[in-house]
C-alpha positions in Angstrom: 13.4 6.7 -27.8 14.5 8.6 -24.5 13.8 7.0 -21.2 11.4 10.2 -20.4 9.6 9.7 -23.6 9.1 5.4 -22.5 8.3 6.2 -18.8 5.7 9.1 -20.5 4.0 6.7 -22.8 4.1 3.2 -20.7 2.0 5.0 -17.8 -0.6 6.2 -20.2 -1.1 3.1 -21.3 -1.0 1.9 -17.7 -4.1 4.2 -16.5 -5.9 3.6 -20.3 -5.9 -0.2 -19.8 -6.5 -0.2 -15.7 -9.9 2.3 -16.7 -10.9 -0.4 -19.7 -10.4 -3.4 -17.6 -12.3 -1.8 -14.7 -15.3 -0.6 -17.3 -15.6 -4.3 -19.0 -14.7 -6.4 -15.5 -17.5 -4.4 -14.0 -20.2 -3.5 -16.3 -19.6 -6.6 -18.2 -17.6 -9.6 -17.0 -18.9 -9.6 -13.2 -22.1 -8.5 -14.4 -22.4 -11.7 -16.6 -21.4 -13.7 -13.3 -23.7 -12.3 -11.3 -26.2 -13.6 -13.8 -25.0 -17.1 -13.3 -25.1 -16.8 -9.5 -28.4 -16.1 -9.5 -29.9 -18.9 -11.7 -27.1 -21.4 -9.6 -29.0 -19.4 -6.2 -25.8 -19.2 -4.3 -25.1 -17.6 -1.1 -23.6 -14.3 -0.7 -20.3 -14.9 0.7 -19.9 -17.9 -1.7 -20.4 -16.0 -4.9 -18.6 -13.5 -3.4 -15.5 -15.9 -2.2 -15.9 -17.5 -6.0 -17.7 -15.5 -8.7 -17.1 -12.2 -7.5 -13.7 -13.3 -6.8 -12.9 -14.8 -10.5 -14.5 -11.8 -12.0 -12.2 -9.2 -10.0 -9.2 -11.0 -9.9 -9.6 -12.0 -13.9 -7.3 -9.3 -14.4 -4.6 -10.5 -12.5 -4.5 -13.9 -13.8 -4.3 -12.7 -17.9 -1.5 -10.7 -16.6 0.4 -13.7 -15.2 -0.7 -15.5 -18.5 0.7 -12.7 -20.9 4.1 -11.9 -18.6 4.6 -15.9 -18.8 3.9 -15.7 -22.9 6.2 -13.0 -23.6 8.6 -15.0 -22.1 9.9 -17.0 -18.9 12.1 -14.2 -17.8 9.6 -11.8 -17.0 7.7 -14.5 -14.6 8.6 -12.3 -12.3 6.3 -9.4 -13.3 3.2 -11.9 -12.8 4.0 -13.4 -9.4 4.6 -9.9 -8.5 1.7 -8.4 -10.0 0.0 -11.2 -7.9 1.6 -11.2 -4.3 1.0 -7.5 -4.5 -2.4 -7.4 -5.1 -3.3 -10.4 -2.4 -1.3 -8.1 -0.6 -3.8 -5.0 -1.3 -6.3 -6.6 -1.1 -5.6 -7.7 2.7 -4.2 -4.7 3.9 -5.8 -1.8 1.7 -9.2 -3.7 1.1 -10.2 -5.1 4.3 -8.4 -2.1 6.2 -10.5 0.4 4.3 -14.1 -1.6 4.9 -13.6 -1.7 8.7 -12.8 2.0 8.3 -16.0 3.2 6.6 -18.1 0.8 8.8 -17.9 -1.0 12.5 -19.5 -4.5 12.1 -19.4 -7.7 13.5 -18.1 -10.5 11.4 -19.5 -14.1 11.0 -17.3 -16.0 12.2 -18.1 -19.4 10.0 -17.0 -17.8 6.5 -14.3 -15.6 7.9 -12.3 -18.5 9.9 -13.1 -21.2 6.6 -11.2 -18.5 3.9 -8.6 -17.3 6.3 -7.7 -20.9 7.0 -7.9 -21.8 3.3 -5.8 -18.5 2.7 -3.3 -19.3 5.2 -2.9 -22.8 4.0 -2.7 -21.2 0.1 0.0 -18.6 0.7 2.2 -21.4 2.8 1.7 -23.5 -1.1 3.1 -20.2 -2.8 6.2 -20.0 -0.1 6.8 -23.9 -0.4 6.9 -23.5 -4.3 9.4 -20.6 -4.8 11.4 -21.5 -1.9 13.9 -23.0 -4.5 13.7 -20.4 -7.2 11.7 -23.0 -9.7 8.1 -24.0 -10.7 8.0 -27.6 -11.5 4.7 -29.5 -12.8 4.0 -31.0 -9.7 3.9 -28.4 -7.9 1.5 -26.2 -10.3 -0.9 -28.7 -10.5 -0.7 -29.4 -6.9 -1.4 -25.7 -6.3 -4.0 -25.6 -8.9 -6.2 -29.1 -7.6 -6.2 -27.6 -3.9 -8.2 -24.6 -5.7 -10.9 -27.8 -5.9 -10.4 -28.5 -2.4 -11.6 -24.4 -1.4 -14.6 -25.1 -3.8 -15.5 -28.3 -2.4 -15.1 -27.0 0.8 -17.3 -24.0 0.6 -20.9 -25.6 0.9 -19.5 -28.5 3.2 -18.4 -25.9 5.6 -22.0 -24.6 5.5 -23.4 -27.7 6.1 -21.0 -28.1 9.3 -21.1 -24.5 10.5 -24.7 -23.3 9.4 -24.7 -19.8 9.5 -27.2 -17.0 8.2 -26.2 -15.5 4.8 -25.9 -11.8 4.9 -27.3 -10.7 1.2 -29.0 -12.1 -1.1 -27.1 -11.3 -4.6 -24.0 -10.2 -5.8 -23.1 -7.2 -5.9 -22.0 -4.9 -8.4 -19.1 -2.5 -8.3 -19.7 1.5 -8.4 -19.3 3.5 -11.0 -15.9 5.8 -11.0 -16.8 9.1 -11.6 -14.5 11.7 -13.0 -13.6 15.0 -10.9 -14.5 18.1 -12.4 -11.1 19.5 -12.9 -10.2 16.1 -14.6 -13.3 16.2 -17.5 -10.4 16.9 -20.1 -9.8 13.0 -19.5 -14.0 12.8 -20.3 -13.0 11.9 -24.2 -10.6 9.3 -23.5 -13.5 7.8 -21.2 -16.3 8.0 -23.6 -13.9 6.2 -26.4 -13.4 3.5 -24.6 -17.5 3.1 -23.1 -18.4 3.8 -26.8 -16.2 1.1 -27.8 -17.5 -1.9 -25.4 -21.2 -0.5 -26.5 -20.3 -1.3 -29.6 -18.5 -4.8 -29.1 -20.6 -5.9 -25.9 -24.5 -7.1 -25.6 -26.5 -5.1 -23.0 -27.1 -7.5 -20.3 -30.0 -4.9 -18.7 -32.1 -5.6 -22.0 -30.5 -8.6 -23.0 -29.9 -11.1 -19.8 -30.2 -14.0 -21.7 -26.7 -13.4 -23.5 -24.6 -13.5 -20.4 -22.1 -16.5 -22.0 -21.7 -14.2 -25.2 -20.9 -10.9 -22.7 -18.6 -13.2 -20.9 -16.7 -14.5 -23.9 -16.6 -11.1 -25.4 -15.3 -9.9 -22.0 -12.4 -12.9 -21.6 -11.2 -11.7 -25.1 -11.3 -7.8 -23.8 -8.9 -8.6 -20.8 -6.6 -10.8 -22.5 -6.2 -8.0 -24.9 -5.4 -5.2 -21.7 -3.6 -7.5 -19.6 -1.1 -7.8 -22.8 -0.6 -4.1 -22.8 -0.3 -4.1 -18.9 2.6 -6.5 -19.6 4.3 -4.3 -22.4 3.9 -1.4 -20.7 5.4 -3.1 -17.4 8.5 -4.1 -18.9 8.8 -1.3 -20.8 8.5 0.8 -17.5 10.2 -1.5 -15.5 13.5 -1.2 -18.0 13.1 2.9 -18.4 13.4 2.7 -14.6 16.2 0.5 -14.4 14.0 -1.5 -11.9 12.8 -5.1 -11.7 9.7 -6.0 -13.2 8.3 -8.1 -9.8 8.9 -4.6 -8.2 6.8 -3.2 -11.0 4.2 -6.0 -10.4 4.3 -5.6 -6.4 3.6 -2.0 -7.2 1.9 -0.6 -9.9 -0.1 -3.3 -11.6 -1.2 -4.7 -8.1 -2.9 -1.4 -7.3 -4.0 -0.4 -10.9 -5.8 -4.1 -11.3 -7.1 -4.0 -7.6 -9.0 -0.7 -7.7 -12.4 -2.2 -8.8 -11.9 -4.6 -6.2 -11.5 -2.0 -3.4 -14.3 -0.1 -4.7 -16.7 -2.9 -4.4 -15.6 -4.2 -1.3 -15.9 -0.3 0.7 -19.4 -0.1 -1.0 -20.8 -3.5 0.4 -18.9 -2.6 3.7 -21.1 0.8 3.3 -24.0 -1.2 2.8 -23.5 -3.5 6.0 -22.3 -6.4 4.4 -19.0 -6.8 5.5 -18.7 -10.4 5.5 -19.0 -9.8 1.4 -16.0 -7.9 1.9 -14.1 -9.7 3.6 -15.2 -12.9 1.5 -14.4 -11.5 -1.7 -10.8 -10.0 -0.6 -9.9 -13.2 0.8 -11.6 -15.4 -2.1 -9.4 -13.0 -4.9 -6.3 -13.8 -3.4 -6.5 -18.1 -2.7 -7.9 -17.5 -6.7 -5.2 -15.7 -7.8 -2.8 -17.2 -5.9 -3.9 -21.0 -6.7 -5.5 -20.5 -10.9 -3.7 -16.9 -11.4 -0.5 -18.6 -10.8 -0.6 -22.5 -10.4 -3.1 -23.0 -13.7 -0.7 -20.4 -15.3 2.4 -22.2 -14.3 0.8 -25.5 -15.6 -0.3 -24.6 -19.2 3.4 -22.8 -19.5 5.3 -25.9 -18.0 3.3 -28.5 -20.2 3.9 -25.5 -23.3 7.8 -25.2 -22.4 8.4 -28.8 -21.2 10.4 -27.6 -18.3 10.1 -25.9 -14.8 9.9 -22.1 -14.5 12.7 -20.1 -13.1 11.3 -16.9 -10.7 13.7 -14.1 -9.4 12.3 -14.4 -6.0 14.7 -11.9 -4.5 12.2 -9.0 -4.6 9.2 -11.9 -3.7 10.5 -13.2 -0.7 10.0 -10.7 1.7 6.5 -10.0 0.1 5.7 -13.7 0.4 6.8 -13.7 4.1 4.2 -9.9 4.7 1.5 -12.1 3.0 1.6 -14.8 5.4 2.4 -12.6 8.6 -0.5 -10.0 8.0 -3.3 -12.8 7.2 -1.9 -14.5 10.5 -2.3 -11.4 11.9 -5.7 -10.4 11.0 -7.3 -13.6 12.2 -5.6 -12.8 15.5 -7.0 -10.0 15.8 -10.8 -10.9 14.6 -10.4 -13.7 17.1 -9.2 -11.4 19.6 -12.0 -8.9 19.2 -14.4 -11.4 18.5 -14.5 -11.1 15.1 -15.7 -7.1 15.7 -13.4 -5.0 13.2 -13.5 -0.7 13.2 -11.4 2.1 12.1 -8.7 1.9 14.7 -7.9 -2.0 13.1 -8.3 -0.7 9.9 -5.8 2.0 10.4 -3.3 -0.5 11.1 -3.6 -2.0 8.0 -3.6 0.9 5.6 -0.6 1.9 7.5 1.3 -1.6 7.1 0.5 -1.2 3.3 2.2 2.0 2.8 4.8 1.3 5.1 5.1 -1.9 2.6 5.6 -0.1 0.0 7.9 2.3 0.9 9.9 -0.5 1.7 10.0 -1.8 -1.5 10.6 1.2 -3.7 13.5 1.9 -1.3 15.4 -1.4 -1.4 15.0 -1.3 -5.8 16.6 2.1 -5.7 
């Protein structure tokens, strides 16, 4: 098959799978979530630093799972898929909400996740440092997840502060433009399908654990295709696959993610945007990666090599923009607008021209 014909067919199945993981994460997955964080009661920026976060960043972590299951050489793909979307998700997420809104922060939640992020991206540089994963170090990554949790109502307790909303929230619908509606029967395929397979949780609340089992099962499935159709890209190309996963998969799977966040923002709610950015990345980064790493190690019986050449850098942007960022709320007392957000957006794309230029 011709590298035009691969390239052709791998990014169809790129934008199939990233619309089918954003229809069942979102009508389905987070939905069954926000079921749970109502009967549990939790705040707003909790569920949004925990369930909101596992239910958007679910994507990410079956990625790393499937790149690590099709093989130890392609680790790559998955930490990249990973750093790239925490990177997003800073720069692109949190960049975009103070554009569409000026608000004031609270500080209590924003200082507890950017220290626990800040603390979680210094694990990831300490790990692949050396170019290897060992046990220890996945499961140490993977118990300081605990910590976060732990730490979440304790911080409360010590730094009461008033919570901003009162449920989760769900993500927006994507609508199609009108001189796209030849796409319309692709879309209505794959909605037709999860009718079919999934329980409607507006009729039906009571079988949330079946719509989130169901859901588990429908991601695993995508986030294997995202994988094939990564390497397969990534090979056509003649690129790396971690450039692949700083790139492409980590804005395909952190669309929903932006769309929910700019609609809370919308809504006045920024601290849930911030909160659930922030919360994605110390979960993807600690269980996408370090729970990942541990069920392969224990699987392989041996540490995990990772091409870190393309990571490195990307690592080092990680930990320089969240550094940044809480500068700058600190420095504005935590007040973020448009003129903040524009710096981010414009690091991101700068970021990314930077890495499609050094894998050329």
């Amino acid at each position: 098959m011709s590298p035009a014909i691969v390239i052709l067919v791998s990014v169809a199945a790129l934008l199939v799978s990233f619309y089918a993981l954003h229809r069942v994460t979102d009508q389905y997955f987070v939905e069954s979530l926000d079921l749970l964080a109502k009967k549990m009661k939790l705040p707003s920026d909790i569920a949004g630093a925990t369930l909101m976060a596992i239910g958007s960043s679910a994507p990410e972590l079956l990625t790393s799972l499937m790149a690590l299951v099709k093989g130890t050489q392609h680790a790559g793909l998955g930490v990249g898929t990973i750093v790239g979307s925490a990177l997003f998700n800073i720069l692109v997420i949190v960049g975009a909400s103070a554009c569409v809104r000026r608000a004031t922060l609270t500080w209590q939640p924003v200082v507890r996740d950017l220290l626990f992020y800040i603390l979680t991206v210094l694990i990831l540089f300490a790990i692949l440092r050396d170019g290897q994963v060992t046990l220890v170090e996945a499961a140490g990554a993977s118990a300081f997840y605990l910590v976060y949790l732990i730490a979440l109502p304790l911080w409360r307790r010590v730094l009461p502060y008033k919570d901003s909303a009162e449920d989760l929230e769900q993500e927006p619908e994507i609508e199609i433009p009108s001189r796209f509606k030849q796409l319309e029967i692709i879309v209505w395929s794959i909605n037709g399908l999860f009718t079919v397979m999934m329980p409607n949780l507006e009729k039906k609340p009571h079988r949330y654990l079946e719509a989130f089992a169901l859901s588990i099962a429908a991601i695993a499935v995508l986030s294997w295709v995202l994988v094939e159709a990564g390497v397969a890209l990534s090979t056509a190309l003649g690129v790396p696959g971690a450039v692949i996963g700083l790139t492409v998969l980590a804005v395909g799977t952190s669309v929903p993610d932006l769309l929910a966040s700019v609609m809370v923002a919308k809504q006045g709610r920024s601290d849930m945007a911030v909160s659930n950015a922030v919360g994605s990345n110390i979960f993807d980064i600690l269980i996408g990666l370090g729970l990942v790493w541990v069920a392969v190690i224990l699987v392989e019986g041996g540490p995990i090599l990772v091409d870190t050449t393309e990571l490195e850098s990307s690592v080092v942007l990680l930990l320089t923009t969240v550094a940044g960022l809480a500068a700058l709320l600190l420095a504005r007392r935590w007040r973020i607008a448009w003129p903040a957000g524009t710096v981010l957006l414009l690091t991101y794309f700068a970021y990314v021209g930077y890495i499609v230029s050094i894998s050329l």
